[in-house]
Structure formats: structure tokens, C-alpha cells
N, C-alpha and C positions, 0 to 999 in steps of 0.2 A: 475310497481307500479305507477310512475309517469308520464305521457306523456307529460309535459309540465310545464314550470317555467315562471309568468309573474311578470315584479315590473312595477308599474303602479305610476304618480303623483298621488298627491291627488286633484289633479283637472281629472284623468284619461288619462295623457299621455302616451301611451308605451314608457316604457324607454327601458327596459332589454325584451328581450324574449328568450328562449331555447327550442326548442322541440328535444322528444326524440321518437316519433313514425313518420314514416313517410305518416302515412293518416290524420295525423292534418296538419293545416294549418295556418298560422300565423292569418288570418283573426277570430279563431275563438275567439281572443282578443276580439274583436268588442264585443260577446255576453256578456261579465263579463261587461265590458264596459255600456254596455245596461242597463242589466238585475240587475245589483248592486249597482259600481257606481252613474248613474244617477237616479237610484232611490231610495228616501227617503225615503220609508217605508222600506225597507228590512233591519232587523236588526242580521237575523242569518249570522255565518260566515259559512255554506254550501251552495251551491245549486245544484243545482240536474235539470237536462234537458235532460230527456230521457237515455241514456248511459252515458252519460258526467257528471263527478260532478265536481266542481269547489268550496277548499278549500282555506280560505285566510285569512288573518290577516294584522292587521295594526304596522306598525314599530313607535316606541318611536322616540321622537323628535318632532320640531315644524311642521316639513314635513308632520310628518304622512302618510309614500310610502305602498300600497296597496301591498302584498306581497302574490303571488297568485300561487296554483298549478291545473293543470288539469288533471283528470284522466279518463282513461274510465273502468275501471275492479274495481271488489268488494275490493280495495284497504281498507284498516286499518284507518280510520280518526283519530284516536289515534298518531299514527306514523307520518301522516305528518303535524300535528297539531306541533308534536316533533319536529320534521325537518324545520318548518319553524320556528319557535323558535330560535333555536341555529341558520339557516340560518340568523335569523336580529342579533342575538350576535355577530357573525362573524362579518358582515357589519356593526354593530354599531360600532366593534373594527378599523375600517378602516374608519369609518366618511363615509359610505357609505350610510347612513341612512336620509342623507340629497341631497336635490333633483338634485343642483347644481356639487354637489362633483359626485356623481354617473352619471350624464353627465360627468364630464372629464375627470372618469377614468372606463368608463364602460366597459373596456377590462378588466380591472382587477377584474368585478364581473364574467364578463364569465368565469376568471381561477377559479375563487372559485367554480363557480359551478361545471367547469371541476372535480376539486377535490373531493366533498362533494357528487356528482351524479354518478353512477358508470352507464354500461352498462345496457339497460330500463331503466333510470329512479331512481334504486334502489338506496337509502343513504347506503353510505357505509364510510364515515368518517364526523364526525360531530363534533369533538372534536377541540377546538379555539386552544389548542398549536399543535396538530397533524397537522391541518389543515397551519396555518400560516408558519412552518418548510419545506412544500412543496411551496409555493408560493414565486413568485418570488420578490416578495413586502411584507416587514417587515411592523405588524403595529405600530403607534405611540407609544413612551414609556407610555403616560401617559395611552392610552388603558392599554398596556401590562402589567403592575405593577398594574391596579386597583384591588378591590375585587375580592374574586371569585362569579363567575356569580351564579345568582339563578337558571337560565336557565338548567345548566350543572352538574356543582356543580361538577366540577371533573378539572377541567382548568381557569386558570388565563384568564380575560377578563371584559368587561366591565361592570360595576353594570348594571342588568337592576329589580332594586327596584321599578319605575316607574310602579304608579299603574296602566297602562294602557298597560300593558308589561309583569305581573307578570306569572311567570308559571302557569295554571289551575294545582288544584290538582290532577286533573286524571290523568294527564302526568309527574306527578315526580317518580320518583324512589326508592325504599327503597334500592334495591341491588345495589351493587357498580359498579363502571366503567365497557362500553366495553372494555376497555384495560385492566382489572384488571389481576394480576398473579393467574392462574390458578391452585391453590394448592389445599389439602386434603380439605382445608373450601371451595370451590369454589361453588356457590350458587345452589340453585335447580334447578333454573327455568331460561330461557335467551330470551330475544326478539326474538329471532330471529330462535331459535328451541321450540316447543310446545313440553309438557310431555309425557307421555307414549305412544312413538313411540315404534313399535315391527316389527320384522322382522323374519322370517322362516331361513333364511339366510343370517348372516351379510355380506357384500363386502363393498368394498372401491375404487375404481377406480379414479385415478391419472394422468394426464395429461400434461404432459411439453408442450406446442405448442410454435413454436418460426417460427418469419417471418424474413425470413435475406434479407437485401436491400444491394446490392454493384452497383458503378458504376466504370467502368474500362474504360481508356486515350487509344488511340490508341496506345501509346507507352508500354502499359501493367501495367501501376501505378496505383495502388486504389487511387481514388480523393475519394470516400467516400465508408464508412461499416458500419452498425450497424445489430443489432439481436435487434427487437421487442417481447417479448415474454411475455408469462398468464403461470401461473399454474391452472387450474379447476381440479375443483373435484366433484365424482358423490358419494354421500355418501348414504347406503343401511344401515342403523346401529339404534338399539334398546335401549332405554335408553337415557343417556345426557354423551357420548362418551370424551375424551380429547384425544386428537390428537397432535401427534407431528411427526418432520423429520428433518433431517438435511441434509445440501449441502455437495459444497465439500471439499476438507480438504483446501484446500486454494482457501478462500474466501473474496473478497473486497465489500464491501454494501456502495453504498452513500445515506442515509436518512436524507433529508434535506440538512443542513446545514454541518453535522456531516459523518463521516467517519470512519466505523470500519473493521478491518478485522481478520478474525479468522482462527487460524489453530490446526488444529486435528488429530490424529494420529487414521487410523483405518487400520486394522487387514487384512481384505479381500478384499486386493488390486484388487486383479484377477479378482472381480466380477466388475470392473468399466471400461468403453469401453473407448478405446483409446482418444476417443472425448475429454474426460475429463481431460487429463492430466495434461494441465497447470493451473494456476490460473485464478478466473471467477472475474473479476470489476463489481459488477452489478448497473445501475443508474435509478434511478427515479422511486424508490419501492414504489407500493404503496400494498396496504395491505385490504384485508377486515375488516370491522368491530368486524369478531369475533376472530381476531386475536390478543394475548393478545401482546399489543405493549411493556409493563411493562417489561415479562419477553423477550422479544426481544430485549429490549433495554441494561436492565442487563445479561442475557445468552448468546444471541445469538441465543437464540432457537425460532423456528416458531411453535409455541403450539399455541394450538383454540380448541374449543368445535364448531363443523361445524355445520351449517343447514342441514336441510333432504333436499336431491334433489341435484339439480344442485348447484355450486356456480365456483366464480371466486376468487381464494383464492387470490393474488397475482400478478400484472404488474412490468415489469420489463425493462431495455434497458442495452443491451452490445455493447462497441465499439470495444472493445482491444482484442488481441490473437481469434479475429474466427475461427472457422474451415468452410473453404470454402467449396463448397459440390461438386462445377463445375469450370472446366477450361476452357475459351470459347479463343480460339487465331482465328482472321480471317485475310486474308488477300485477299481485293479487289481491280482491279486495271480496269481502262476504257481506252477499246480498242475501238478509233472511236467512236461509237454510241453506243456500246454495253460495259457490266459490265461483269467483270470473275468474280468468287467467289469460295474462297477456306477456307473454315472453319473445324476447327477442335474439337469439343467436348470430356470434358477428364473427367472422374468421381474421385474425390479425398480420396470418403471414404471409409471406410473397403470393402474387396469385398466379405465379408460374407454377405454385405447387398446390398437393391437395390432400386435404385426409381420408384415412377409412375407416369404416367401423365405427361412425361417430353415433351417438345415442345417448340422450337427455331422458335423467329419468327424473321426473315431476311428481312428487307424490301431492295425494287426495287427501282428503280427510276421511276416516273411518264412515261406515255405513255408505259408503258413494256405490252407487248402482249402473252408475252408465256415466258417459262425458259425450256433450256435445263438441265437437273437433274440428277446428279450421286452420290450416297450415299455406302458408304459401309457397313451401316445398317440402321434400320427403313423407316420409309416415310415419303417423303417428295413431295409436291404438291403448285402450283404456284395457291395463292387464287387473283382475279382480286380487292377483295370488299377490303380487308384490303392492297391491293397494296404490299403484301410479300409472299414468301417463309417460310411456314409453315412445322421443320422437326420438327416429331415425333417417340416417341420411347414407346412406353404400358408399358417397363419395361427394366430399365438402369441396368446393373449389376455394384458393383463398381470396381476400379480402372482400368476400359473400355475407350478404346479412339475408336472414329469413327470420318469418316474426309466425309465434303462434296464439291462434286463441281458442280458448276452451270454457267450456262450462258445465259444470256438474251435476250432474241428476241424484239427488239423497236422496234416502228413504223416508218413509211415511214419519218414523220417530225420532226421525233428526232435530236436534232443538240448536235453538244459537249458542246454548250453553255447552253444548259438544261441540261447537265450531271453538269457543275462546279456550276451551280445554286443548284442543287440538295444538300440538306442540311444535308443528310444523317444520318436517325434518326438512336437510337444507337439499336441492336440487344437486344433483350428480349429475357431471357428463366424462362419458368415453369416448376415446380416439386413440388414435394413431397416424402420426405424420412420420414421410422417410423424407432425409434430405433437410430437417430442421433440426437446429440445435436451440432448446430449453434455454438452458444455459449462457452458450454463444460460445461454447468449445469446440473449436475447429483443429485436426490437424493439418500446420501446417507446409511440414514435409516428411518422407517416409523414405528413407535408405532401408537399404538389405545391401551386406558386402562379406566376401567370405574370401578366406587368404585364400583357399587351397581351389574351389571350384569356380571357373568361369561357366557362367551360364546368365541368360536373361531372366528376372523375376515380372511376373504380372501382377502387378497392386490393384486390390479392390478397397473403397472405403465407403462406408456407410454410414449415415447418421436415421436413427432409429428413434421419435421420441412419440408416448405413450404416457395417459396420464396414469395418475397416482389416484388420488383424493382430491378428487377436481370438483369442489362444492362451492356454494353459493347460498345464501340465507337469504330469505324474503318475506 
């Protein structure tokens, strides 16, 4: 939707810029620059340059910062007319709005964007109290206690009365909050899903994807773990659907500031994989915009009326209790000129299931010319380009161990003195397992209910885990 975010002085400096497509180019500032700025007949806040449009407004105060987005697809001018609106609300609650202040803290507009722009470009949180509870910088009280905003009209923040600031009528709202509680009165129509959507066949498909990062001390000690993970979902569904699901019966949420954890008693134990047994901490939620925060914050529940298509319901981060997927133990030792290598690969999870794509990549020490190779399964072959030992497996079964040994052919001027120089990057492996969760995040039930349409829905759910920075030191 969006490819790019500029805030500009009002003499026309780059202050800020963000791009979020990677065929723009910061350069293409210069055109707004050009084509706008320095010129004084252009009075509309569009333009338009072949595929490129460039939508912008100017921010309240004596500054007056050109607040600019670029797009290249038949995006909504309605929306991001919206979007920059509340984007100067924000920044005005932060005194960001002036030119000086936004130089010294202009890491702290990049978090907001971070926040308020989701993957492309998309706005997916735009609301002044949602927004500020994620950020690691509080705004001033007297922002935070003023009016509520015209802009928003749902969240505490900074009057913007300023008739050079006011919301265009087109862009107000009569229906109530994105966050609002999704009940029997819950409104016809939503930004973000269009009306009589119709489907032959409703589905739902459901997606955990989670990327686990560890790095392991040669002595065997996690120096670091986390699980980065998304919930997406691909929704096939007729009408204006309300969607709900919940996790797992012991569960910790940090959102923002605040800390809740809930526990639930459900019935059909049996149906939840071992992965999940302990309790999930999960940190730095962030949430799509059609997810109603109201009743999340009161229930606990993740209810939303979802967009048609693809979306990303959900960011998440876990530190505490992972479930590892892989044991990597090596042990290397330098004979003369030459490195032994004795590695052993161990799989840790159910062995009903199994990975793919797995591959250990072992680096050499510079000048290595050949490796002699002994695997008790898969393949393993000495690449010269990436300077490692590359073992591969098409398909890990689990709780499998395989052990490797290898040893290195140097060249004629290798000295031991290059081996102790040798800094010995730490061992990588890649995978992909379906059907395991990192984490131990399960959902553990999934409603779809819709006042107006009777029909059956087909739930698919997937758990999808994939490492990260899956290193080891040796």
C-alpha cells in the first residue's frame, strides 16, 4: 500500500525517510522535492508521475514538516490521507512536530513507524494509546491528559483544533473504533473488509510460523534463545465473519507496559502435542488492526472480523521454556596442519514427525583443499566458495542421531600459526519442521460465527517452524 514514508522541513530537508519496497530509492525524495516543495503553484496535496503518486500533508505548528507518503499501486487516497493524520497526532503527542526536536530524536520516529506500518507498507495500528504502550518512549503528560483528538476520536492525545490540521470530512468515521468489542451490535461495514463477499466454499487456513534463533558456548550453554513468530491467516469466508481462538491453557502476554496471564481449563487434553506442555511468555504482541484490542484486553480473547485474502494477524517473541528442535555437540581438535572433526547431530522432537531442508554448514579453515568425509547418513560435500562443509539431510526423522567425521586436506603453506589465527566461525544449521511449535504455542480453539450467514466453515491450522540463527561454537 505504502512504499515509502518522507518528513521533509519546510524549507525541504530530508529529515525522516523509510522505504518499504525495495525498487525505490531514497533518491526518489529529490522528485516531491522538485516537483512540490519548490514549487509554488502546486496547491493540491496529490501528485501523480506516471506509476508513482505522492500523498502529503502538512503538520500543525510553527514548523509546518511536510509529511509525505509514496506509493506505486492503485492504493486508497482516503486511507492514507487517514494514516497521515493520526501519523502527525502521534508525533505531535511527542513534540515531534517540530523540526529541531525531530532531529534529536529521530530514532524514536523510526520506532513509531516501525509500529504504526506493518509488512508493505500496510497501517496496521494507528491508535495514540495503542501505539505509545508499545514504544519505548512515554509521551509528555501534558500530550497524554489533553483532549481527545479530532483526528481519532477514540484515544487520548493532542488537540489538533488547528484549523490547518482539522480532519477532512471524508475521512471521519461514523462507526466506532478498530478496537471496538465485537458483539451482537457490531457494525455492518469495516475498513478493511468490503460487503458482500461470497464464497462456494468457506475455509480458513491458519498459520503459526515461528523462526527459533539460539547460539551455543563451546562448553554447551545457551548464551542466547528466542522464537520469533507471526500467526497469518488466509481467509476464503462470505459475509462479515467474527472470528475467534484461543491459546494455551497457560498463558503469559506482555502488551506494553502491562502483563497478563490466563489459565483455562480445557477437556481435550489429548489433542495437544507434547510441544505445548509447559507455559508460553509471549513478548512484544503486536496485533492487527482488526483485532478488537477492547475485548483482548478485557477477556483475553483474540476475536476480529478478518480481511478477505491474506493477512498477518499477529507478531510475537518467546524467550523462556523452548523447545529445541536440534542437538548439535561437535568436537574439533588440530593435528599439525590439519583439523579432525567429529560432529554429532541429534533430533529432539516427536519422532512421529520430521524435518526438511536440514543442512549443517561446518566451516574449514582457510587454505583447506579437500576434506576427507564419513557420515553415517545423508550428504555431505566440501563447498571451496563458502570455505565449509555442507551436511545435508532431504528428510531428518525425529529423535535420530547421526554423527559426522571429517578431516582436512591444507595446503602445502599452511602453518599451525594459521590454524590458532583462525577465528572459527560458529556451525549453522537449517530446517524446517511442520506440526511443531518452537515456542510451545498452540491454538487451542478456532470459532468463525456470522449473524446473518448460515453455512459450514473448513478450519485448516498449521504450525510451521524454521530456524533463525541456529549457531553453535566450537
Amino acid at each position: 500500500m505504502i512504499n515509502a514514508v518522507f518528513i521533509y522541513s519546510s524549507r525541504g530537508e530530508l529529515i525522516v525517510s523509510k522505504l518499504f519496497n525495495n525498487s525505490l530509492k531514497r533518491s526518489i525524495s529529490d522528485i516531491f522535492r522538485i516537483q512540490v516543495i519548490n514549487n509554488l503553484d502546486v496547491r493540491s496535496p496529490i501528485l501523480t508521475l506516471g506509476s508513482t503518486t505522492f500523498h502529503h500533508i502538512r503538520s500543525n505548528g510553527s514548523d509546518s514538516l511536510w509529511l509525505v507518503t509514496v506509493s506505486r499501486t492503485n492504493a486508497n487516497s482516503g486511507a492514507i490521507w487517514e494514516f497521515l493524520y493520526k501519523l502527525n497526532a502521534i508525533l505531535d503527542a511527542y513534540a515531534l512536530t517540530k523540526e529541531e526536536k525531530l532531529k534529536e530524536d529521530f530514532m524514536l520516529c523510526y520506532e513509531i513507524l516501525d509500529v504504526v506500518l506493518g509488512a508493505g507498507g500496510i497501517p496496521i495500528d494507528t491508535e495514540l494509546g495503542s501505539v505509545t504502550s508499545k514504544l519505548s518512549v512515554k509521551p509528555p503528560k501534558n500530550s497524554a491528559n489533553s483532549s481527545e483528538s479530532k483526528v481519532t476520536g477514540s484515544f487520548p492525545g493532542p488537540s489538533l483544533s488547528a484549523p490547518n490540521l482539522s480532519m477532512p470530512k471524508f475521512l471521519t468515521r461514523n462507526n466506532r473504533s478498530m478496537s471496538q468489542d465485537l458483539g451482537s451490535n457490531y457494525p455492518s461495514s469495516f475498513p478493511w473488509r468490503p460487503n458482500g463477499i461470497k464464497y462456494k466454499k468457506n475455509e480458513v487456513f491458519l498459520y503459526v510460523n515461528e523462526k527459533i534463533s539460539i547460539l551455543v558456548s563451546r562448553d554447551g550453554s545457551i548464551l542466547k534463545a528466542y522464537v520469533d513468530g507471526t500467526v497469518d491467516m488466509t481467509t476464503q469466508l462470505s459475509g462479515t465473519p467474527i472470528c475467534q481462538f484461543g491459546l494455551n491453557e497457560s498463558l503469559s502476554v506482555e502488551f506494553g507496559d502491562s502483563l497478563w496471564q490466563e489459565t483455562e481449563h480445557f477437556t481435550n487434553k489429548k489433542a495437544i502435542p507434547r510441544a505445548a506442555a509447559g507455559s508460553v511468555m509471549l513478548e512484544d504482541c503486536k496485533f492487527h488492526q482488526c483485532v478488537s484490542l477492547d475485548k483482548f484486553n478485557k477477556d483475553r480473547v483474540i476475536k476480529f472480523v478478518p480481511p478477505d485474502g491474506n493477512m498477518e494477524l499477529m507478531k510475537y517473541c518467546v524467550r523462556d521454556n523452548l523447545n529445541l528442535p536440534f542437538k548439535i555437540t561437535p568436537i574439533v581438535t588440530s593435528c599439525g596442519t590439519t583439523v579432525e572433526y567429529r560432529v554429532t547431530l541429534k533430533s529432539l522432537f516427536p519422532n512421529k514427525l520430521s524435518a526438511k531442508d536440514v543442512a549443517l554448514h561446518i566451516p574449514v579453515p582457510p587454505g583447506t583443499l579437500d576434506c576427507k568425509i564419513n557420515t553415517s547418513n545423508g550428504k555431505c560435500r566440501f563447498v571451496p566458495e563458502e570455505n565449509a562443509m555442507i551436511w545435508r539431510f532431504n528428510k531428518y526423522g525425529g529423535l535420530t542421531e547421526n554423527t559426522l567425521s571429517a578431516v582436512t586436506v591444507p595446503t602445502s603453506d599452511t602453518t599451525q600459526l594459521t590454524l590458532q589465527q583462525w577465528p572459527r566461525p560458529p556451525m549453522s544449521l537449517d530446517f524446517e519442521i511442520v506440526m511443531f511449535s518452537n515456542s510451545g504455542l498452540v491454538v487451542r480453539y478456532f470459532r468463525v460465527l456470522d449473524k446473518d450467514e448460515k453455512y459450514r466453515v473448513v478450519k485448516w491450522i498449521k504450525y510451521i517452524s524454521k530456524s533463525g540463527s541456529y549457531e553453535v561454537r566450537y
